[in-house]
Every structure is written in C-alpha cells, then in structure tokens.
C-alpha positions in Angstrom: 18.6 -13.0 4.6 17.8 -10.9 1.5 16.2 -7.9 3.1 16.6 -4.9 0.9 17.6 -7.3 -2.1 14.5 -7.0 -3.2 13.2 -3.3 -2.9 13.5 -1.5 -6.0 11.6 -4.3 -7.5 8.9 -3.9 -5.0 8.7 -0.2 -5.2 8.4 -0.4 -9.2 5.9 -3.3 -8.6 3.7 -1.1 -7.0 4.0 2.2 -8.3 0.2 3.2 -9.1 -1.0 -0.3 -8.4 -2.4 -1.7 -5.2 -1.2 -5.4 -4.6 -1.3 -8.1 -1.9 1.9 -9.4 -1.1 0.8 -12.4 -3.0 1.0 -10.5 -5.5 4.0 -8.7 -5.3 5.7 -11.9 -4.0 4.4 -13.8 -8.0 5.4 -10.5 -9.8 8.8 -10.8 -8.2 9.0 -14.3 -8.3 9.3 -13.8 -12.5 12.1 -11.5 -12.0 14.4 -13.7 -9.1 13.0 -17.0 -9.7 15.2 -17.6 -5.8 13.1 -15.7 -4.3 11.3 -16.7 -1.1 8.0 -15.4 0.6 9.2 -14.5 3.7 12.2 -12.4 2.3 9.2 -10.6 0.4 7.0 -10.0 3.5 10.3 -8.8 4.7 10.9 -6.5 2.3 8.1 -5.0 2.0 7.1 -4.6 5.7 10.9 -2.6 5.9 9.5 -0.5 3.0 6.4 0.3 4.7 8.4 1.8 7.7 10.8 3.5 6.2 7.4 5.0 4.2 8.5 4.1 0.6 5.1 1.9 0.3 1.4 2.3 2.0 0.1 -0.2 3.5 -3.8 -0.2 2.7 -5.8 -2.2 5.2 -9.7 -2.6 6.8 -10.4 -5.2 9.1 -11.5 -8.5 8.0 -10.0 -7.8 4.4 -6.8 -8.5 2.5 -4.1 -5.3 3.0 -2.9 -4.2 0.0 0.3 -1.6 -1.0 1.3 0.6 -3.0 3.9 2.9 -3.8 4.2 5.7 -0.9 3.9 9.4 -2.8 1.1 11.8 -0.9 -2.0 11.0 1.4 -5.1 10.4 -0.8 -8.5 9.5 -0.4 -9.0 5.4 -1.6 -12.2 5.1 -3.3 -13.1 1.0 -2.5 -15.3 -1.2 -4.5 -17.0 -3.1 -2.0 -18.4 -5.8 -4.3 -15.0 -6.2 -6.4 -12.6 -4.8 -3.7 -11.3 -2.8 -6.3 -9.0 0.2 -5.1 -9.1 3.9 -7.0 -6.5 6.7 -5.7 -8.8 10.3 -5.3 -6.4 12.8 -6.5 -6.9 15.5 -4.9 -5.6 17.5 -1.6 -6.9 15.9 1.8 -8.3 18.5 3.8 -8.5 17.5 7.7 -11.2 19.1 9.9 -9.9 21.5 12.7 -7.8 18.9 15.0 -7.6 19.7 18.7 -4.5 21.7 19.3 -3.0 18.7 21.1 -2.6 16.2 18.6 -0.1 17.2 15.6 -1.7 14.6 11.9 1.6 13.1 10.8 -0.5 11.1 8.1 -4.2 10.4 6.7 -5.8 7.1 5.7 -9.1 7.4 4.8 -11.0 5.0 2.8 -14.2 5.6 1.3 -16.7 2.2 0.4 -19.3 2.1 -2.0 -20.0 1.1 -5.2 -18.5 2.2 -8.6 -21.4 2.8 -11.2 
C-alpha cells in the first residue's frame, strides 16, 4: 500500500484548484505512471483528515478538493459547476453558547454573470 507515497503531489495538485479525484488521480497518473486509483482515494481521503485538503461536497454532485488554507465562502456555478474561493473573513452569526465552530463550509449557488 502507497498511502502517503503520494501526498505532496496531491497537495501541489490542488493548491488553488478544486478537482475530483478523477482528476487528481489523471494529474498524478502523468507524474507515477504506477499509480493506482485506490492508493489515490487513499491518499487523499488521509489528507482530508489530517486537514491538509478540503473536501467540497453537496448532495447529488461530484465532491471536489482543494488545498486546506482558511475557511472561505465557495461561490458555485450552478450551470457549469464551476467553483470560485470568496476571499474574505467568514463571519459566523452569534452561536449558542453550547456549541464551540471548529470549521465553516458554506457554499453559495447561483449564477456567474
């Protein structure tokens, strides 16, 4: 098994992109022509919990990742699927006093005009 074999790859991969593992798999596949799906999928599910990538997901779609740096607001093409990072600061509404936000993942759909 090649877990970890893999990773910087990934993580460069995806720095300011937002890919399937598809695509990350045919990206890496140029580099390590050996390489194998499942050792991807591997990889890059291990990356996502150590928090090194985001994992960008809605239900009935495709996830997508990207290189883990801040929380950010997603800006989603709905016709195109296309994926824009908002830079700037997430501000949370008032949470109840019981419940301590580790992480945000919002996700905003329209249309980009």
């Amino acid at each position: 098994m090649k877990t970890h074999y893999y990773t910087k790859d990934i993580i460069n991969l995806c720095d300011d992109k937002h890919l399937t593992v598809d695509e990350i798999f045919s990206k890496v596949k140029e580099i390590h022509p050996e390489a194998g799906m499942s050792s991807i999928y591997r990889n890059v599910e291990e990356l996502v919990e150590e928090w090194l990538l985001k994992k960008v997901t809605w239900v009935g779609k495709k996830a997508f990742f990207e290189k883990y740096k801040w929380d950010h607001i997603h800006l989603v093409d709905k016709n195109t699927w296309l994926i824009i990072d908002l830079d700037e600061t997430v501000i949370l509404p008032e949470l109840p006093i019981w419940f301590k936000a580790e992480s945000i993942d919002l996700k905003v759909f329209g249309e980009f005009v």
